[in-house]
N, C-alpha and C positions, 0 to 999 in steps of 0.2 A: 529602548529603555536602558539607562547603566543605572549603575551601584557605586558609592562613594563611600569610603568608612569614613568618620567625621571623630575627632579627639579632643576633650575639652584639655585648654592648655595645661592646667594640670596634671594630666595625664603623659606630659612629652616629655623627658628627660633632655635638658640641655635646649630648652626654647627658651628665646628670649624674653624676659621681663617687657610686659605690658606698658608702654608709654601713651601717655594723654595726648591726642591728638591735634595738633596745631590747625588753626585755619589762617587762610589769608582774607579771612571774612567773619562776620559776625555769626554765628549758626543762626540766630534768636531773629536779628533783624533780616536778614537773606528767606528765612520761614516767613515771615511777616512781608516780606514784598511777595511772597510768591501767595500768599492765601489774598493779598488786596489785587494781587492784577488776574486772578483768577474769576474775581466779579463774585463769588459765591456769596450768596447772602447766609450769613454766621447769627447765629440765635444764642445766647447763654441765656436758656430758658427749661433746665433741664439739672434735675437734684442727682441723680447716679447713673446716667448714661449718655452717651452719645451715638448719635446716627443723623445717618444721611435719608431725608424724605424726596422719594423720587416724582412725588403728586407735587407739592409744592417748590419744589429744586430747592432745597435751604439744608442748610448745616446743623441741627442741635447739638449743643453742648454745654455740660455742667459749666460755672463759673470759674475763668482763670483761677480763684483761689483755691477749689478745691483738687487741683492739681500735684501729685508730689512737688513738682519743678516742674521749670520752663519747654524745658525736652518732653515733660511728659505729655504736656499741651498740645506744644506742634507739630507730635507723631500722630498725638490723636485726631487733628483737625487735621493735617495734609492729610493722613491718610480718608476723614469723613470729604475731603476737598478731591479726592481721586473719583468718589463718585457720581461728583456733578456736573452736568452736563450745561452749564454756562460759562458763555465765553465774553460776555461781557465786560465794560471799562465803565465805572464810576466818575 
């Protein structure tokens, strides 16, 4: 076992300023290839939660709209997408 002391950046004296992180890719559309080639069958059949059914392998999930943003969607579905067990191509 270790121990890590962990400092929220405002706490450091002479850290640098936070910059928006560039990609050489889309986040939104790279998420979206990875939940279709995953095969997971995705449900938006669900008012205020999401999960992963391990009896029927599927995804539930509240409706893209009731999401803050786009980020907040496809943390929540890759992450419901880590727990299924299809490997499937459509």
């Amino acid at each position: 076992m270790f121990y890590a002391t962990v400092f929220n950046l405002q706490q450091m004296e002479g850290a640098p300023e936070p910059t928006q992180r560039a990609y050489a890719w889309n986040p939104q559309d790279r998420a979206e290839q990875i939940l279709r080639a995953s095969g997971a069958r995705i449900l938006h059949d669900q008012g205020d939660r999401a999960y992963y059914s391990p009896v029927t392998d599927e995804i539930h999930l509240p409706a893209r709209e009731q999401f803050k943003d786009s980020a907040a969607f496809y943390g929540t579905a890759l992450h419901e997408a880590g727990h299924c067990r299809v490997t499937r191509a459509d």
